[in-house]
N, C-alpha and C positions, 0 to 999 in steps of 0.2 A: 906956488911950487908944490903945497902938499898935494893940490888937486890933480896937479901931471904924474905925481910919483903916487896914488892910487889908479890913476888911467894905468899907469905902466904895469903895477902889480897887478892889478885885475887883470891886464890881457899874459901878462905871465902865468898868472891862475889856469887863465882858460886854454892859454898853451898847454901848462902840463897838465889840466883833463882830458884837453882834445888828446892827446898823446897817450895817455892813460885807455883813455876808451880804444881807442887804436890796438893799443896792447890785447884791451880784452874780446877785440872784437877776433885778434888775431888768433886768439886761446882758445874764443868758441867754435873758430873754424876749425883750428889742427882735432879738437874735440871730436867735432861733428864730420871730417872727413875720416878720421880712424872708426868710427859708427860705419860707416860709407863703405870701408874697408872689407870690414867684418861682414856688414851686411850682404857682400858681394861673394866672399869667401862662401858662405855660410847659402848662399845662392847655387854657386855653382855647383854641390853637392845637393842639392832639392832639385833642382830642377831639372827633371827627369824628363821624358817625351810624355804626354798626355797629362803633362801640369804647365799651369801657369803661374804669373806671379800674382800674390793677392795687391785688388785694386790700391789698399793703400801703401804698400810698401813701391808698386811703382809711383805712385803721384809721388813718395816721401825721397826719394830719387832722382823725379826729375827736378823738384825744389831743391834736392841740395846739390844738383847740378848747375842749375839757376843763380841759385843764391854767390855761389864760387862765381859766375860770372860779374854777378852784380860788383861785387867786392872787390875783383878782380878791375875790373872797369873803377870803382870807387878808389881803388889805390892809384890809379893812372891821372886821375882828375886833381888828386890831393897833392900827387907831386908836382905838378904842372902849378899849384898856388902858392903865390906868394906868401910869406910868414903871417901878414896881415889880415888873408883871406882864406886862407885853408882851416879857419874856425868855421865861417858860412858851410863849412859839410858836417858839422856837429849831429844836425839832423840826420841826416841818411846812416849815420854813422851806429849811431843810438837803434835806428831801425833796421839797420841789419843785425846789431846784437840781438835783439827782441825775436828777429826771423831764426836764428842761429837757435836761441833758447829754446823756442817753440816746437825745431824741428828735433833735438836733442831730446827734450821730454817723449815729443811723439814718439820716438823710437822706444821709447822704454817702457812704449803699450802695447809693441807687436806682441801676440802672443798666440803659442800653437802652429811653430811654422812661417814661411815666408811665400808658402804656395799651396794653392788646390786645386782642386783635379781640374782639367780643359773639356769641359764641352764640349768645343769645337773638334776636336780630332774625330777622325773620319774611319768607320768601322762599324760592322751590324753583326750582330750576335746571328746565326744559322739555326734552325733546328737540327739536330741530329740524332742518331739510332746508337745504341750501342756496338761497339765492334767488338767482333768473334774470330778469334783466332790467333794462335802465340806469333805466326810471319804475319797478321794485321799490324799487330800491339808492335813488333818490332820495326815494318816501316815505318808507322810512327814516330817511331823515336830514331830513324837515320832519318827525317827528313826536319828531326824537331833539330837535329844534330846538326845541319847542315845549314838551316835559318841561323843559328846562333853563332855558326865559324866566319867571320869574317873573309876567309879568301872561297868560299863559295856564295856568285852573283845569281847563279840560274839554276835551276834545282825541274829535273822533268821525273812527273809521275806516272807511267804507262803501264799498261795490262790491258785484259779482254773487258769487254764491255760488259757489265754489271758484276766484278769484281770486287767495286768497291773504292773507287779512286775518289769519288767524290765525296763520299761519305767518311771519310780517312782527311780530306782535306777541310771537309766542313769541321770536324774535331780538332783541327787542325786552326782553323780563323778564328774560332772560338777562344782556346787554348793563349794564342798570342794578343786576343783582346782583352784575356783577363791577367793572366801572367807575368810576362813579359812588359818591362820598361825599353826595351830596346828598339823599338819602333813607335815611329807620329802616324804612319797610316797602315791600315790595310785596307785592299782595295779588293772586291771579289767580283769578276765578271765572266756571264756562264757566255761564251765563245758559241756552241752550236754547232751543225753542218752548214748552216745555208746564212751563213756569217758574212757582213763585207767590213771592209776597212769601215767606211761610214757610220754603220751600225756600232762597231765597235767605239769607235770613237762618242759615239752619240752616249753610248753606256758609260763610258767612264766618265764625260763631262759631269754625268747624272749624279757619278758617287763622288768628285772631289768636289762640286758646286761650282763648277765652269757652265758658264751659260754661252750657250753658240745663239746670233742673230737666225741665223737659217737659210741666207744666204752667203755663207761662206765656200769655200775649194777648200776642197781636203789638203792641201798642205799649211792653209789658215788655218784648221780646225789642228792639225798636228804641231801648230806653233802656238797655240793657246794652249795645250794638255802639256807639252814639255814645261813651259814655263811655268806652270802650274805647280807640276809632280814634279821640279827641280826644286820648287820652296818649300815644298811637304819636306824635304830633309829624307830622312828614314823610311822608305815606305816598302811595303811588301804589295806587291799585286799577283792576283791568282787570278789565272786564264784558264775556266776549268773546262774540256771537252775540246782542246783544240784539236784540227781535224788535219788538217796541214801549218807549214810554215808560214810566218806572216812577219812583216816588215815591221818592226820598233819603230824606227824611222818615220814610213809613214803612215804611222799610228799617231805618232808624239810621245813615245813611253822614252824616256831617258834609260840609256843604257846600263844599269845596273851597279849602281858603285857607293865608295862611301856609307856601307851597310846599308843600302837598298838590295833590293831582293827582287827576283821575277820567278814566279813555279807556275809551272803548266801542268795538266792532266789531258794525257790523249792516250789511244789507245795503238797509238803506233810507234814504236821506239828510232824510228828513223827523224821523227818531227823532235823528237828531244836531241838525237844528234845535230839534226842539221843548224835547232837553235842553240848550240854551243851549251847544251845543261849538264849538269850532273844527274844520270840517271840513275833512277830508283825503283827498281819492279814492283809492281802488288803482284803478288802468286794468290791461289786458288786455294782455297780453304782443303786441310789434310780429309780423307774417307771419315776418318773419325769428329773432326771438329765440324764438316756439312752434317756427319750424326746428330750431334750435340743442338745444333744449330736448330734443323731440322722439327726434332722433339721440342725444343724451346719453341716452335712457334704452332707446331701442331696439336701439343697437349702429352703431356708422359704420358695421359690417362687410354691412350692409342695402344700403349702395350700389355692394358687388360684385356686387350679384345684378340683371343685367342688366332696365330696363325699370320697376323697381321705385322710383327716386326719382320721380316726379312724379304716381304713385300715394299714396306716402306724404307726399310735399311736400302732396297736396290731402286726404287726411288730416288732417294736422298742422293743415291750415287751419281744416276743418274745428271742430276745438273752442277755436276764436272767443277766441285768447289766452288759456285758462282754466286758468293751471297744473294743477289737480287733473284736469281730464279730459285732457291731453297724458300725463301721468305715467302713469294707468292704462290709456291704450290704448296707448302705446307699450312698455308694460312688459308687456301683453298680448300684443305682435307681435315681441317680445324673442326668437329663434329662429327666425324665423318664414323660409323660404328659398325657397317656393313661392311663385310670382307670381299661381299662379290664389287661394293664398288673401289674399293683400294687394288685389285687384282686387274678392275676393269679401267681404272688409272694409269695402271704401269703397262696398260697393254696400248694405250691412248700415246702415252710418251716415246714408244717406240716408232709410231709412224712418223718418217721422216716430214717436214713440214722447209719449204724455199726460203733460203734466207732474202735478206733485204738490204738494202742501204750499205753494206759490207757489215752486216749481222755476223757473229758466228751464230755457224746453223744450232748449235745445243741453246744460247739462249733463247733463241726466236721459237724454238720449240716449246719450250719452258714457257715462255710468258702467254703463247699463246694457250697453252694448257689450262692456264688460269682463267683466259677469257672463256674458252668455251664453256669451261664449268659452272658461270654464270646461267648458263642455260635458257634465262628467260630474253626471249628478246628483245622487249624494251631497256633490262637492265643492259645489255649489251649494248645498247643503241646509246644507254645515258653515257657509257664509258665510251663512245667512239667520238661525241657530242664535246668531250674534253679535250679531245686533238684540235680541234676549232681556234682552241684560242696559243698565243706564241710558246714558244718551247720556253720553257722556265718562269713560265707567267704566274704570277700568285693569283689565281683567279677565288676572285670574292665569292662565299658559299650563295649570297644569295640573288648573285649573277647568275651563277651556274643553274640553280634551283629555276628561275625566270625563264633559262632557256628552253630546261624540260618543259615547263609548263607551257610554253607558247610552238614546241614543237610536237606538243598531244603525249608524250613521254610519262607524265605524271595524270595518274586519272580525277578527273574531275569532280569535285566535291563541292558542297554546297559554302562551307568557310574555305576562306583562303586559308587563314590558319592550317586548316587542315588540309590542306592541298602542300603547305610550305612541310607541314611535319612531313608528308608523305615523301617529297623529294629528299629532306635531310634522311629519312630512313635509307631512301637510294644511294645515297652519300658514304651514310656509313655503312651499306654491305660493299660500297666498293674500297671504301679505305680500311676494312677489317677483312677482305680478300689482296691487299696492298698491293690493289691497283691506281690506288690515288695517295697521297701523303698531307696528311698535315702540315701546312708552314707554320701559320700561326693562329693563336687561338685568343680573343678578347670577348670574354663574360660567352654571351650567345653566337657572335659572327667568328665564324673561323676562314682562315684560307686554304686555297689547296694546291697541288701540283702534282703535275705528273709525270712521271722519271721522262728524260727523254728517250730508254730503249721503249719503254709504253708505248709514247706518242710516236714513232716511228711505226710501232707496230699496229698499234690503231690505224693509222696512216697506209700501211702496206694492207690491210682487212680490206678498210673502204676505199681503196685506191682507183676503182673506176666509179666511185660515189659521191668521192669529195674530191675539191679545189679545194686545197689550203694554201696559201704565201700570207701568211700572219708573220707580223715582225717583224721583217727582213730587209724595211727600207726600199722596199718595188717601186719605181718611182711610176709606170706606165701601166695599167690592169690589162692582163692576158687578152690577146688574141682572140677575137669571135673562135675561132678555131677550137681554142682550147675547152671553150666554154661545151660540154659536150653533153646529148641530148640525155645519158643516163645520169647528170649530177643531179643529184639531189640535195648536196649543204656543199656552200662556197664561202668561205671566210678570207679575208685579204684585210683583215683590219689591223691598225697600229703601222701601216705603212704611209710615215707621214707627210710623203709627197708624191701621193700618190693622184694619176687621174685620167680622168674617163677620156678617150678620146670624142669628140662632139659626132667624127663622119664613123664613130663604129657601129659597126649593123647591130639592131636590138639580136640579144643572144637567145638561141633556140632550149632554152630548157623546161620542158613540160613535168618534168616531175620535182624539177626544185622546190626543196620546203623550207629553207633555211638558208638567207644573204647577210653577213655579216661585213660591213661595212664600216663600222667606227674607228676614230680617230685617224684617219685618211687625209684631211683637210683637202675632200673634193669641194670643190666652187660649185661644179653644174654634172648634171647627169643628162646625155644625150634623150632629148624625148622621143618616145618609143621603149626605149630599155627596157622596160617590164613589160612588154607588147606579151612575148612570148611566154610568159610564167603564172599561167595558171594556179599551179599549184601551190605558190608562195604560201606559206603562212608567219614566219618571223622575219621580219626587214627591219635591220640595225643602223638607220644613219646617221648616229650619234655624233657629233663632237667634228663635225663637218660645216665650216660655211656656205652653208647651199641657203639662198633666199627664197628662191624657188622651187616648187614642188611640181613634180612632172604628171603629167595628167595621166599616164598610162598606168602609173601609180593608183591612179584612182579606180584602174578597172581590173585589179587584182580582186576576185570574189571572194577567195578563200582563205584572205589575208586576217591575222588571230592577234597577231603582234607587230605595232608601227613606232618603233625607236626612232624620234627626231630630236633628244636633249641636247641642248649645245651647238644649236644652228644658227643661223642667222632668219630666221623667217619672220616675215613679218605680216602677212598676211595669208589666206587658205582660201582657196573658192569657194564662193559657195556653195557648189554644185563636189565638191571634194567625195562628202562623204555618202553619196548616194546609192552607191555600189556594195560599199563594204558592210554587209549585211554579217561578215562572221566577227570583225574587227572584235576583242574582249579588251585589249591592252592597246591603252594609247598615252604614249607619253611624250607632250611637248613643252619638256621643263627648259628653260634657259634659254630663251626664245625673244624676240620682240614684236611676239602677236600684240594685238593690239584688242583684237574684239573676234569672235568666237564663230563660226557661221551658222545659219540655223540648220542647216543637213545636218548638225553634229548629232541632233535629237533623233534621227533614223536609225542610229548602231544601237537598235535593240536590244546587242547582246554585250555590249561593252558593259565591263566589270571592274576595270579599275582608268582615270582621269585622271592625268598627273600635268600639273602645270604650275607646277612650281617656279619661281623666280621669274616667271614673265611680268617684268618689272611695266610694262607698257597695258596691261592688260588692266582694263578698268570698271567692267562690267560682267557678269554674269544673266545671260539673257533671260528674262522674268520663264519665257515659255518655256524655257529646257526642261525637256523632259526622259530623263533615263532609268529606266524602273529598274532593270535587272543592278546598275550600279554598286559595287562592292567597295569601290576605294575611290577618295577624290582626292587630291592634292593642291591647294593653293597657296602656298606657302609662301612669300616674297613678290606675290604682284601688288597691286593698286588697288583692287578690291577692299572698299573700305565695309561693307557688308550684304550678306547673301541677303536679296528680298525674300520676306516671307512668304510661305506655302514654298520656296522650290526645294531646300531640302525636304520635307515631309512628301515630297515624290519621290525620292530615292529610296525606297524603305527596305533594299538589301543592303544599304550602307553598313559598312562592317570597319573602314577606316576614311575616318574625315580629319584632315589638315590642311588648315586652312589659315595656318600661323595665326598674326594680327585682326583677321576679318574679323566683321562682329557677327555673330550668331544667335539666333534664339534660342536662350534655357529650353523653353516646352521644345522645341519642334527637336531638336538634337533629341534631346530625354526621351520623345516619341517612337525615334530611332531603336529599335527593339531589337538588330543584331549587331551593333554599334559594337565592337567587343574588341578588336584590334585597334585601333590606334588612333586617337581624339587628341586635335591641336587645336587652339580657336580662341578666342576671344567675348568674353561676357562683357555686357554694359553695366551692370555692376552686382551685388550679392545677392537682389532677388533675382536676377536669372541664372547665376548660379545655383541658387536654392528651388529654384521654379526644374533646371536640370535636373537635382540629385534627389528629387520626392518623385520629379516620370522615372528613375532607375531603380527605385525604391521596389527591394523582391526579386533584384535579375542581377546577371553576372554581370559587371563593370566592365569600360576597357583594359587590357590589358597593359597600355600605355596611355598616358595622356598628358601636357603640360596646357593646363587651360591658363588665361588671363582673366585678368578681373579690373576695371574700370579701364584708365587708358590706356595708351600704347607703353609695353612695357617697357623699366627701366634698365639699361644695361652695365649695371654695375656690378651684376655677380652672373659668373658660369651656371648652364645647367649643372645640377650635381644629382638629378636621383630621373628617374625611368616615372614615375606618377609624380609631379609635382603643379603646385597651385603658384601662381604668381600676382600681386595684386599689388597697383599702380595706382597712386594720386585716389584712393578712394578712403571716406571716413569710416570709422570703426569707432559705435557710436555705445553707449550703457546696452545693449541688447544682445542677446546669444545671434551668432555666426555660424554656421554648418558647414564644415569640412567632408573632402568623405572619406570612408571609412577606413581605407587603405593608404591614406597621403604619404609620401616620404619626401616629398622637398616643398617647403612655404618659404616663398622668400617677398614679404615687405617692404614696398619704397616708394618714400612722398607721401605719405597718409596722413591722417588727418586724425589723431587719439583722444577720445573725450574718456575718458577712465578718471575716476574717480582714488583718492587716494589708497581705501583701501581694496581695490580693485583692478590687479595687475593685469595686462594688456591680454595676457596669453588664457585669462578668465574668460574672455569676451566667445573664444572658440570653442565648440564643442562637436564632434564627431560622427557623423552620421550611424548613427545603431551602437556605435560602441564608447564606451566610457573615458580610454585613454587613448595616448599619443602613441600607442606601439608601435606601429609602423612609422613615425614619423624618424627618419635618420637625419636629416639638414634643415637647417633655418638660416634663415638672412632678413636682416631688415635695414634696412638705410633709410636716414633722415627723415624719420618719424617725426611726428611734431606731438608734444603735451603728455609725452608720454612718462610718466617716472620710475614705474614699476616693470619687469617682465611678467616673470613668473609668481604665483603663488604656489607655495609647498607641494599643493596635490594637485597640480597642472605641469608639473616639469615632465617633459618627455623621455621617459629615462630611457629609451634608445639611443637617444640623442648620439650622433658622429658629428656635427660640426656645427658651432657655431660662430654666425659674425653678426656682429652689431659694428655701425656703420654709422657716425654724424647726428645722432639722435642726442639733441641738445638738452631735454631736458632729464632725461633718465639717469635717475637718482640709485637705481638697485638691479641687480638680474633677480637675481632669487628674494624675496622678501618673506618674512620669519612671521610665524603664528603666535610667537613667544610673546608675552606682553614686553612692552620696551623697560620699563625699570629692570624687567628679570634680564633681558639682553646683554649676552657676556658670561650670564652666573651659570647658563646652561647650555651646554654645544649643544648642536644640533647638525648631525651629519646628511648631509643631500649628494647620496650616490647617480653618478651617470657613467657605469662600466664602460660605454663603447664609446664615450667622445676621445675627437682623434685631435681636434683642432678647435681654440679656441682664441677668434679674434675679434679685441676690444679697439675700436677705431674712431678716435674724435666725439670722445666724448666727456665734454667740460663740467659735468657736474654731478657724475658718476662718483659716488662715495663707498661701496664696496658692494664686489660680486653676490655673496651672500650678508644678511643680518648679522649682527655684533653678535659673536656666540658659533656663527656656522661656520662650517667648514663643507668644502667641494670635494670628493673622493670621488678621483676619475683613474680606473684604473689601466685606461688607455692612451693616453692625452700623448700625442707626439711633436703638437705645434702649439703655442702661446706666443700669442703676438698682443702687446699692450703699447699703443702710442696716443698723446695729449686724452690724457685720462690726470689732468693733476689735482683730482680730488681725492685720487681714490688712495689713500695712505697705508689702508690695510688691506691682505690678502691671507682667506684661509683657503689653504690649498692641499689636497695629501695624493701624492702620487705614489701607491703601493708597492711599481715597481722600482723604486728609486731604494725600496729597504734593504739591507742585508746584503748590498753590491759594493764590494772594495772598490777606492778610490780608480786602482790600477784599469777596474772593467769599465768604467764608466765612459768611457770614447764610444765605446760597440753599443750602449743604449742611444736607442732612436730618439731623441726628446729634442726641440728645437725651440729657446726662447728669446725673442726680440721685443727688445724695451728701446722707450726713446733716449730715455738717457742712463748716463751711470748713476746723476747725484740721485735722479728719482729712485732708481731702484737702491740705495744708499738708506735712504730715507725713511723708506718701504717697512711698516713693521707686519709682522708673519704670525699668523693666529694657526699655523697648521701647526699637526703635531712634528711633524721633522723639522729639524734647524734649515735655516736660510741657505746657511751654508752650502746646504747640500744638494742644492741651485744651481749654485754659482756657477762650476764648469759649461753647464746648459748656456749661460746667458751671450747675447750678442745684442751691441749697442747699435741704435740707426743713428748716422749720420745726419747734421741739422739740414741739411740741403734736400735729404731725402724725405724729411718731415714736412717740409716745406711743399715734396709736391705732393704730398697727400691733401694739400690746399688746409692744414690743420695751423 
């Protein structure tokens, strides 16, 4: 009996737990959904257009989405069992408590917000000029007035052509890319005259990242962009230069609603009516403000030169308010100190000059004013040479500079170097006469453009000289007809369905110098076609699958430059290159040649080789022989290394790349105008050192990233313009030669015989000079035996970045001169002003950056990254700009620190002079999954 009345008690027992736990499972839910509540509330005011939610408050979300169903589901099971059985969920029950608890604490780690900025939003910053004039500044602000009202959809900005419509709107993209929360996109697409539906649609796929097969009908293509630009939500799109009306519809642009936006610029007020906009004039700058304007670009210093202000005041007048013609004629007379030629200017602008394309006749005056005053003909020629390529194209400087060069434009010089300075000087007297524009500009490469009233006008100069249909989506190239015997430069490139017909007659043009053909995606080119074209000297058939090469091609004599990157070719006759006695530039990078033929050894006067990425290419023929040679390129073929003796017959080589290939120290070293740009591969430190004692007394390249033992490792980016990279080679007790200018060494897989008190970075030493100056970036990954970096007076106090990577046995970065009993009684500060970044990565027996006693003072440091480092307990650290900054500024300092965990950094004790504390805000924990793939 007693034994059935504790059975019964005990399941009474576990009745009223099971019940009990029920309750509290029920307490952590009302908990954890009022969390839910808040966290939504608390959402809907953050989350603005161009933020997202942060990764973990969405995951924390959709688990306590989740979890409500589990429960949800778990209370359905529970009723459904009988009194007997409805304990067997005890488990589940207990495990959604523990889920419920877990999700509750998380919540009470979010910190800083519930979102950050998106990425993804779709928007590019323009360059722009500044605007001049109080009716500029003012449409400005009715058109900013008018984006932000919600009952205006369409918004048209018209006036006379060089006005300024577009330079108002570029201020304009910019303005709502940085300002405004009110819109997820804007879109900017420059419209053109010789615009089609296709075209247009081809551009915008480009900016929301709609990818079209290539075979689709334009009402597919306008059912993919609607669908698209209906999920963007908010978007603004800018159609700037539209010329007429054109169909939304069958475009794909969704009709404007729900605070989306459409603005147009054209130049005729009737295309804004008939699209149903709100129009907006730009006026012409006042007599007084093209004054102001005027002098801002010519120089006040024009009104010392007696007699000369009301010469140029009736100048100024002259272009009729028209920013774009003020800018380029007074940036024309910019030096200009002679009265007889400011009198013989004004007397220049009075002759009427035909307008163009529905020019008004005052601008085409104006712009042309500017051209002739170039005066010299080739510069004239470099700026016609710019119409070539599509209207609104960012043409790369050292695209453009290539062109000169291979149309005779830029004169001839013994370095290329100096052949490239001389075009960029062409460069900038055309863009300091602002007849060309800066788009954008990265370190040395800049882009450029040219307005399109220029390229029009360029366009009407050489109008019986040039063929141009660049851009415009041509799907069939011109009529023998067209082709007409005085052309001398035809461009049809970027039209990219475009193609030859097989039965069209070879084209009669004896004085053509210049065929631009790229990005076409021609298959075949009628043989014959170059029957007629003596005069050829640049042929562009880049980025074309053409397999074959037409033989009549090979009988162009006077051909200087042959563009075939991005073809399909696989093989070249051998008999190709027998003709082409002037050939200098030949470049067939991206290719599936195979092997090389020997006529290539007859272009006496070839100067630069580029054959890059011919992934198929597996030999370089022993006999080649090109003596004049300036530049060779093997960068990504097969070529495992060039036989000796054939570079040392190059000996104008001035730029060798030749990526992975292996190369000989001496015979490069021997290379005595070698000075532009070295890529390559050494078999290990004596042929680098057998290199840099033949350069020993002469100017070095000016770029170069050499290798050193195997193929190199790809675990760290290039980061500097001169860097050394060394793979799976030992670095043994003996001094290393670097040279003397290095600024990127990046180590991986090596093999460190270093002795305790002889840190790894001892082993180097410098060609001619004592320190690391130049050195800005280091890298080294999974070193083996190594325990030391630095010694005291080997740290590169330039130093911008470092990463240490998997180096298992390194015990120290910096190691201390101090005896170790004194270690601690004496600091010892080790400055590196300019490191930007400092990352510590898997590494297990790291016990501190510096000696017991040191302290790091960087007084740049913007990234610290430390993960499975669990040796290392102390950090001395002093970041100078972190002193003297209230708590309130500290969001606006740049400083970024990721640790792996919180307890480590918990743990952490701090030998710097500033408190821990004042850390803290900087820091962000990596999640364990993500440590994980760091394979640590």
């Amino acid at each position: 009996m007693d034994f059935v009345l504790n059975k019964i008690d005990k399941h009474l027992d576990n009745h009223r737990s099971f019940d009990q736990r029920m309750k509290d499972l029920k307490r952590k839910l009302k908990e954890l959904n009022g969390l839910k509540e808040d966290t939504e509330s608390i959402i809907r005011t953050e989350l603005q257009p161009r933020k997202k939610l942060k990764a973990e408050v969405q995951i924390w979300l959709e688990n306590v989405e989740r979890i409500n169903g589990d429960v949800q589901d778990l209370d359905g099971r529970i009723g459904e069992s009988s009194a007997l059985t409805r304990g067997f969920h005890g488990e589940d029950v207990l495990k959604s408590i523990k889920e419920a608890s877990e999700l509750i604490t998380q919540h009470g780690k979010f910190h800083g917000g519930l979102v950050v900025d998106n990425p993804q939003w779709i928007g590019q910053v323009l360059s722009t000029t500044n605007l001049s004039g109080e009716a500029v500044k003012a449409c400005v602000e009715k058109i900013w007035q008018c984006l932000m009202d919600d009952g205006v959809q369409k918004i048209g900005v018209w006036g006379l052509g060089g006005v300024g419509k577009t330079s108002i709107m570029k201020v304009i993209n910019n303005q709502l890319l940085k300002e405004t929360g009110k819109f997820d996109t804007v879109i900017w697409i420059t419209v053109s005259y010789e615009t089609s539906i296709a075209k247009l649609q081809t551009d915008i796929a480009s900016k929301i990242g709609e990818e079209f097969s290539g075979d689709e009908d334009e009402t597919t293509r306008a059912g993919k962009l609607f669908e698209n630009l209906s999920q963007n939500g908010r978007f603004v799109m800018i159609l700037d230069d539209l010329w007429a009306k054109v169909s939304l519809e069958r475009i794909g642009i969704p009709e404007p609603s729900n605070g989306a936006k459409l603005v147009l610029t054209t130049r005729k007020d009737d295309v804004c009516r008939q699209m149903g906009c709100r129009e907006i004039k730009v006026k012409p700058l006042t007599e007084e403000e093209a004054w102001n304007l005027f002098l801002e670009k010519a120089g006040c210093d024009i009104l010392n030169i007696r007699g000369v202000e009301p010469i140029a005041r009736s100048i100024a007048k002259r272009c009729a308010g028209l920013p774009l013609g003020i800018i380029t004629i007074a940036s024309c007379m910019k030096g200009i100190y002679d009265i007889s030629e400011w009198r013989n200017a004004r007397e220049e602008l009075k002759i009427p000059k035909k307008s163009v394309n529905g020019f008004e006749e005052e601008v085409f005056q104006q712009l042309q004013f500017s051209y002739d005053r170039l005066k010299n003909p080739k510069l004239q020629d470099c700026f016609l040479s710019c119409a070539l390529y599509p209207e609104d194209e960012e043409i790369e400087e050292e695209d453009l500079i290539q062109l000169w060069i291979g149309e005779g434009l830029v004169e001839e010089m013994d370095s290329m170097q100096a052949e490239y300075d001389n075009g960029r000087a062409i460069m900038n007297r055309l863009i300091s006469n602002c007849l060309l524009e800066v788009f954008t500009e990265r370190g040395n490469g800049r882009h450029v453009k040219m307005h399109d009233l220029l390229r029009d006008m360029a366009l009407r100069i050489a109008e019986s000289r040039f063929l141009v249909i660049a851009g415009t989506m041509l799907e069939k190239a011109p009529d023998v007809q067209e082709w007409s015997m005085n052309l001398e430069k035809v461009s049809l490139m970027r039209n990219r369905r475009l193609y030859i017909p097989l039965e069209m007659s070879p084209p009669k043009c004896p004085r053509l110098t210049t065929l631009l053909l790229s990005g076409c995606d021609i298959e075949s080119i009628p043989e014959g076609f170059f029957k007629h074209m003596d005069a050829l000297k640049v042929l562009d058939l880049s980025g074309n699958p053409i397999e074959c090469l037409s033989i009549s091609l090979s009988k162009c004599p006077g051909l200087t430059t042959l563009v075939l990157s991005g073809c399909d070719i696989e093989s070249i006759p051998e008999s190709f290159f027998d003709y082409m006695n002037e050939l200098k530039i030949l470049d067939l990078s991206f290719n599936r040649i195979k092997s090389l033929p020997h006529s290539l050894s007859n272009l006496k006067n070839l100067t630069s080789l580029l054959l890059a990425s011919c992934k198929d290419l597996g030999n370089v023929p022993s006999s080649l022989n090109l003596g004049v040679l300036k530049k060779l390129n093997l960068r990504g073929t097969k070529i495992k290394e060039i036989p000796n003796g054939v570079l040392s017959r190059f000996c104008c080589l001035q730029d060798l790349i030749v990526g992975e290939t292996l190369i000989n120290g001496k015979e490069v070293g021997g290379l005595k105008k070698l000075q532009g740009s070295l890529e390559g591969r050494f078999y290990d430190w004596h042929n680098l050192n057998m290199y840099l004692q033949a350069c020993r007394g002469r100017e070095e390249p000016r770029e170069y990233i050499i290798s050193v033992g195997a193929v190199g490792f790809p675990m760290f980016l290039r980061r500097a313009s001169k860097e050394i990279v060394v793979s799976r080679c030992n670095i043994y007790n003996y001094q290393i030669v670097l040279p003397r200018d290095i600024e990127g060494l990046n180590i991986g897989y090596c093999n460190v015989d270093c002795s305790e008190e002889y840190p790894l970075f001892s082993r180097f030493i410098l060609f001619s000079l004592s320190s690391f100056s130049s050195l800005r970036s280091l890298q080294i990954c999974s070193c083996r035996n190594m325990k030391k970096l630095f010694s005291p007076n080997c740290v590169p106090l330039n130093l911008q970045e470092l990463r240490v990577v998997g180096c298992m046995q390194l015990e120290e970065i910096i190691t201390s001169e101090v005896e170790p009993e004194k270690r601690g009684m004496v600091i010892t500060e080790f400055h590196l002003p300019q490191l930007r970044i400092l990352s510590l990565l898997g590494l297990p027996e790291l016990k501190s950056i510096c000696s017991a006693g040191g302290v790091l003072v960087c007084d740049s440091l913007d990234e610290i990254e430390i993960v499975y480092c669990p040796k290392l307990k102390r950090m001395g650290l002093n970041l100078p700009k972190l002193d003297n900054v209230p708590s309130s500024a500290s969001a606006n300092l740049s400083l970024s620190i990721e640790i792996e965990s919180e307890e480590w950094w918990e743990s952490l004790e701090w030998d710097g002079p500033q408190p821990k504390s004042l850390f803290d805000p900087f820091v962000s924990f990596l999640w364990e999954d993500q440590t994980e793939q760091l394979g640590l």
